[in-house]
C-alpha positions, 0 to 999 in steps of 0.5 A: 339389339335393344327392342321397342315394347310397345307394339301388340304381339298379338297383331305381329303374329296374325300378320304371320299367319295371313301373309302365308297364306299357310296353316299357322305354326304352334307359337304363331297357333298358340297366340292366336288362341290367346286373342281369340280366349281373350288373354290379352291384358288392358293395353291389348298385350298378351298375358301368357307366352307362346311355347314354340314348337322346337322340337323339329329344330333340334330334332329334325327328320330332314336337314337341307344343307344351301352352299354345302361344299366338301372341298378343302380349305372351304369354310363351308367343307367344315361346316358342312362336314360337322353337319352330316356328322350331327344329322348321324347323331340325331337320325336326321336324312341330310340333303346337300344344296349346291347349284353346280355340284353333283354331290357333296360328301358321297351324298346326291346334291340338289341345284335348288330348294325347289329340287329337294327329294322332300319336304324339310324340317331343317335348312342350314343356310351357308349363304352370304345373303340369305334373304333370297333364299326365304322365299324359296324356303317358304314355298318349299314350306320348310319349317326352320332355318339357320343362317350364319351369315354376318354383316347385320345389324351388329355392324351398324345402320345400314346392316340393321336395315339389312336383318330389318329386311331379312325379319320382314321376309321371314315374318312373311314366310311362316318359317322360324329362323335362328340368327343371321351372326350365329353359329354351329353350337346347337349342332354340337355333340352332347354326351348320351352317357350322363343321367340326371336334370340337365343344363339348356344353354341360350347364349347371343355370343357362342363362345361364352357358352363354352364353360357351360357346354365343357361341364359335361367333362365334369359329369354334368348333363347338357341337353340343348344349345341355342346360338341366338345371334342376332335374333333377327326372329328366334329369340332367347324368350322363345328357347325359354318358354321352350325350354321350360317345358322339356322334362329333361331340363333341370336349369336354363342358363343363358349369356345375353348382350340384348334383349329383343323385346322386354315384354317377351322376356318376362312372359318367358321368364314366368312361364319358366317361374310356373313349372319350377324351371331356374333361369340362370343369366349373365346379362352384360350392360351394367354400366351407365347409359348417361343422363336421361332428359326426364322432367320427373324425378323418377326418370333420373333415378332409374337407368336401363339396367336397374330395370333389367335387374328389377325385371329379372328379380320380379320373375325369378332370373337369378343375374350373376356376374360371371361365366364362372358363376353362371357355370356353377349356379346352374349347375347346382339348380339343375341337380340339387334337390328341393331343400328340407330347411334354409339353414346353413353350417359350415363344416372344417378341418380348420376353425380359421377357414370356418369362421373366414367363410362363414363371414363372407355367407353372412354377409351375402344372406345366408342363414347360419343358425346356431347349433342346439346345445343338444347337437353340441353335446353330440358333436362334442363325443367326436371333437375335443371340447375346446373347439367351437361347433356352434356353427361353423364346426371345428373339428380341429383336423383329427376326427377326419382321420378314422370313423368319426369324421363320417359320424360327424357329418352324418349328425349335422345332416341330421339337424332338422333346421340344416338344410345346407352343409358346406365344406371349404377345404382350402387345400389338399392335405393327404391323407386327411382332405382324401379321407374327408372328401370320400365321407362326404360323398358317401353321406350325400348318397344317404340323403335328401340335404345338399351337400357342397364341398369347396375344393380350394386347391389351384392345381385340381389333379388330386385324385380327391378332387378328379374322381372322388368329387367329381364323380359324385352325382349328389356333392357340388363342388366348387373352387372359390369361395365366391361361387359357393356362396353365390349358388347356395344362396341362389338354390335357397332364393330359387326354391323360396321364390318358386314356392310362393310363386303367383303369376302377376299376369293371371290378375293382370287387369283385362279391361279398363277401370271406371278410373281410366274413363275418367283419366282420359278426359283429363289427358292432353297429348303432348302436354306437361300437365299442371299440378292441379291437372295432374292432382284430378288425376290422381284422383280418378285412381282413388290417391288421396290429395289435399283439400285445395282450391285453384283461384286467379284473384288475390281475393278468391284465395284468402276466400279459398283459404277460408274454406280449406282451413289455415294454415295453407300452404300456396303454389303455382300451378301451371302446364310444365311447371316442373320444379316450383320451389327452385323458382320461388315457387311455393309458399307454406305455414300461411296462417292470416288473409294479410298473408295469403293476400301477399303470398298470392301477389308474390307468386304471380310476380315471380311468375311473371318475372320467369316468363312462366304461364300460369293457371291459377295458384294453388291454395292447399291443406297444409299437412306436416307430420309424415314420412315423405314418399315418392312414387312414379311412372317412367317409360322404358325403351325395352319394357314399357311402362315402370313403376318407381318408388324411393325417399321423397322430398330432398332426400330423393335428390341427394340419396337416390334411393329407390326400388322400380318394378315392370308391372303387372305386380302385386302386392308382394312385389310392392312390398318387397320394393320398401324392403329394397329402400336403404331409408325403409327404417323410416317407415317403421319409426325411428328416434321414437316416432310412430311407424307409418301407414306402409298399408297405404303406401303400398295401395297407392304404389298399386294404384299407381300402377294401374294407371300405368297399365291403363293410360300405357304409352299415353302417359309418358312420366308420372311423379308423385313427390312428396307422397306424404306417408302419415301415422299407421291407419292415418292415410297416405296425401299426394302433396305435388303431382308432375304428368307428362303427356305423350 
């Protein structure tokens, strides 16, 4: 279900409204607004999501029921069955449709959409092919609809040109549809007894929600659940953005396979980041989607799925791994509270379970400060000397036995750099593990600081765990060791992130740079442009280049090395010219006329020998001392434009080192791709060397992406390799520019 990015939202929608005819929805409202407000960025996209208008869908007034059936051993009796239960639950009037029944369950039957007794919010299509049916819906005016029906676009060519149709008719008739390939699990029943933040789930695949949606059974709220499907309309960003607004969500989980448009999905995400809301989601697709045929190095470093990961990391989606993950992690960020410090300890009845978790926490990044002496002492009046309580704390097992395992407790939660305490019990052992699950639960009660407790038996019948642990609203309890550690770290990284969040789209550039008039001259479409071509490129944006003269006689470079100052460096230039020094290409350290003058005669037979066109040959400034640097644009199928920046140079072949970003960013998010970089100590002086200017570096990466954002489809790759990155305050030189043309 992968989508194409590159088309304006804002025109897709104003085709909604004028297709209809009929007064806009909100979402379809709320985006013409934008346009009219001018929230559109330089390339004509929107800046801000549109928050669709759900609450008729999941708390419609009427539903209409088409093919509705109460016959046994029908599909659509059971269907239709659990849907007249859930129009109960939500006080909804529930219509029966069916061309030749009178009545279905007690309940009077309509023959048609246009026989209903009246206007509806909701219609559940239990239709093979729904598509004739939209029209019906649209003159009906009904407001949502869900259609199960399969055989789309999850069965090939000819059923995607199918849900392509389906789409079309949709668009046209003003209604929200959910699926085609979905299910009941928006109509499921949840549980109105459980207080607290809840859980919204989005899953394109029903069953993989399951996990999340039985946590209620363990006292954790869930308030909604979107079955996407095949997103043939509704999609995962739409419930995001929706969801993000709803007080009544603490977390948003979500299990994607595809996303439908990339641009949607990171709009969702930031509003989500805007009002605090954690994102949670699996998203399958990690592996290999092979070779890319890029002419650039940055096409061949970044596959789909690192983009995915980058996007989701930008707009603070937390990606795990697993359903176990996903059910644990959102549960901790929906109910814990806002941390009062980053640090971690870790508390034990056994100093070897003590230091084995405490590894794997620090491993994963967790902050485990070192107790004060002062707490030391403390803790030492209730655990015999000998033990470790530095942190991890050792009670060595007695103390959890009587009146000092909860004084214990209560004085690490006392800590003002503890924000986090964790205790792995990695087995029950009466009466101790009983005692010491109730004094941590009794100490949550009484504080703002999270509490988590790793119950590690594989049973799960003990009353300690059953009741006590569960019971409690304020302990997270997991089961592994893993999970723990994931969610911790995910409730500290969340809280970080939201706390310094700004919205890269409220500085988004609207209009175009005095830059990019000048880059359009130099664009030829469907062209690799030379290097020199694409160094007045680079130029147009403010990326320092060396001083270098392009000539076409033996003669006129010996004058133009005259004039650039020896030693130069020489190369030919020419349109998909692509990896000069493979070919013999490059000539550097000339230092005499005698050698420029056979450098040049050189270049052009080779030339000539590969059946290369040529433009001219480079003379160029030589610089030598730096760190080599590459930074580029590629173009990806789901989001667009993307920003590359890694080791340059040979290194960027053999290390594949490098950190890519979906713009618009800024400048943390530049500086956050160096620290990604597993070369980045060479940036700050290694052996002795002085540290670089990381500060230009990183203005080029943002110049580089406005280029991206201006020039959009029209520059289809962009590699700067190397960007020689000089002494700190000295400047960052594009030594060689590659630019592709779409």
């Amino acid at each position: 279900m992968l989508g194409s990015t590159h088309g304006t939202l804002t025109t897709h929608f104003r085709a909604r409204v004028v297709a209809c005819g009929e007064e806009p929805h909100a979402a379809v409202h709320s985006m013409a607004v934008a346009a009219a407000e001018g929230d559109l960025d330089v390339s004509g996209r929107p800046l801000y999501a549109p928050v669709p208008d759900l609450d008729r869908f999941f708390r419609p007034e009427s539903v209409a029921v088409i093919g509705a059936s109460d016959t046994e051993g029908r599909p659509n009796t059971g269907i239709t069955r659990q849907l007249v239960a859930w129009a109960e639950r939500v006080g909804a009037r529930l219509h029966p449709v069916h061309p030749t029944r009178e009545s279905v369950f007690g309940r009077p039957c309509s023959r048609s959409v246009g026989d209903l007794p009246e206007q509806v919010d909701l219609a559940v299509l239990l239709v093979g092919d729904p598509l004739p049916v939209i029209e019906q819906l649209r003159q009906a005016k009904v407001k949502f609809a869900v259609a199960f029906a399969s055989g789309f676009a999850e069965t090939g060519e000819e059923g995607a040109a199918a849900q392509a149709r389906l789409a079309a008719a949709v668009e046209r008739s003003g209604l929200r549809l959910l699926g085609p390939n979905t299910n009941l699990n928006a109509f499921e029943a949840f549980r109105d007894d459980l207080d607290g933040p809840a859980i919204a789930l989005i899953t394109q695949s029903g069953h993989q929600g399951r996990p999340v949606y039985t946590l209620q059974e363990l006292g954790v709220r869930l308030s909604h659940w979107a079955p996407t499907g095949n997103e043939a309309d509704l999609e995962t960003a739409d419930f995001i953005s929706y969801f993000a607004e709803r007080p009544e969500v603490g977390a948003i989980a979500a299990y994607v396979e595809g996303l439908k448009d990339g641009r949607s999905f990171l709009l969702a995400a930031d509003r989500a980041a805007r009002a605090g809301v954690p994102v949670v989601a699996v998203k399958v697709g990690r592996t290999e989607t092979g070779a890319r045929m890029a002419a650039s190095h940055t096409g061949k470093l970044t596959g789909a799925d690192q983009v995915v990961d980058a996007a989701m990391r930008q707009f603070g989606v937390i990606r795990v791994n697993g359903l176990d993950e996903l059910q644990d992690t959102a549960a901790l960020l929906a109910r814990a509270r806002k941390p009062q410090a980053d640090g971690v300890v870790v508390y034990s009845i056994s100093g070897g379970t003590g230091a084995h978790f405490s590894d794997l926490a620090t491993g994963a990044g967790l902050k485990l400060p070192t107790l004060s002496e002062e707490k030391q002492r403390e803790l030492h009046a209730w655990i015999p000397g000998y033990l470790n309580v530095a942190n991890p704390v050792d009670n060595g097992g007695h103390p959890v036995g009587d009146w000092r395992g909860r004084k214990i407790i209560d004085a690490i939660l006392a800590d003002p750099d503890v924000g986090v305490l964790i205790c792995p019990i990695t087995g029950p052992f009466p009466p101790m593990s009983d005692r010491l699950a109730q004094d941590l639960v009794d100490a949550a009660e009484t504080t703002d600081k999270l509490v988590c407790v790793v119950w590690g038996s594989p049973v799960g019948t003990e009353d300690a765990y059953r009741t006590t642990l569960l019971g409690s609203s304020r302990v997270a309890t997991f089961r592994t060791f893993g999970n723990c550690i994931t969610a911790v770290k995910a409730y500290l990284d969340h809280h970080r992130f939201a706390a310094s969040y700004r919205s890269p789209f409220d500085e988004a550039p609207r209009t175009p740079s005095p830059s990019f008039r000048k880059a359009q001259a130099l664009m030829r479409p469907g062209h690799q442009l030379s290097e020199h071509a694409a160094k007045q490129l680079l130029r147009a944006y403010g990326i320092r280049v060396p001083r270098e003269q392009l000539v076409t006689s033996a003669a006129a470079s010996v004058r133009a090395a005259g004039l650039v100052g020896y030693p130069v460096v020489m190369k030919a230039s020419g349109a998909r010219l692509a990896h000069k020094t493979e070919l013999g290409l490059v000539k550097v350290g000339l230092t005499s006329a005698s050698q420029v003058r056979d450098a040049y005669r050189e270049l052009t037979d080779i030339a000539r020998y590969e059946g290369v066109g040529l433009d001219g040959v480079l003379v160029c400034q030589m610089i030598e001392r730096g760190v080599e640097m590459m930074v580029g644009v590629t173009h990806d199928a789901l989001f667009g434009p993307t920003v590359t920046v890694g080791l340059g140079g040979v290194l960027v072949e053999v290390l594949h080192d490098a950190a890519v970003r979906v713009p618009p960013f800024g400048e943390d998010q530049a500086r956050a791709m160096l620290g990604e970089l597993r070369g980045r100590a060479l940036l700050e002086g290694v052996r002795g060397g002085p540290p670089v200017d990381v500060d230009a570096l990183i203005e080029v990466v943002l110049r580089v992406q406005r280029m991206a954002l201006e020039l959009g489809d029209d520059l289809s790759e962009l590699d700067i390799n190397p960007l020689m990155v000089l002494g700190r305050g000295q400047g960052a030189v594009a030594l060689d520019a590659l630019a592709v043309c779409r």
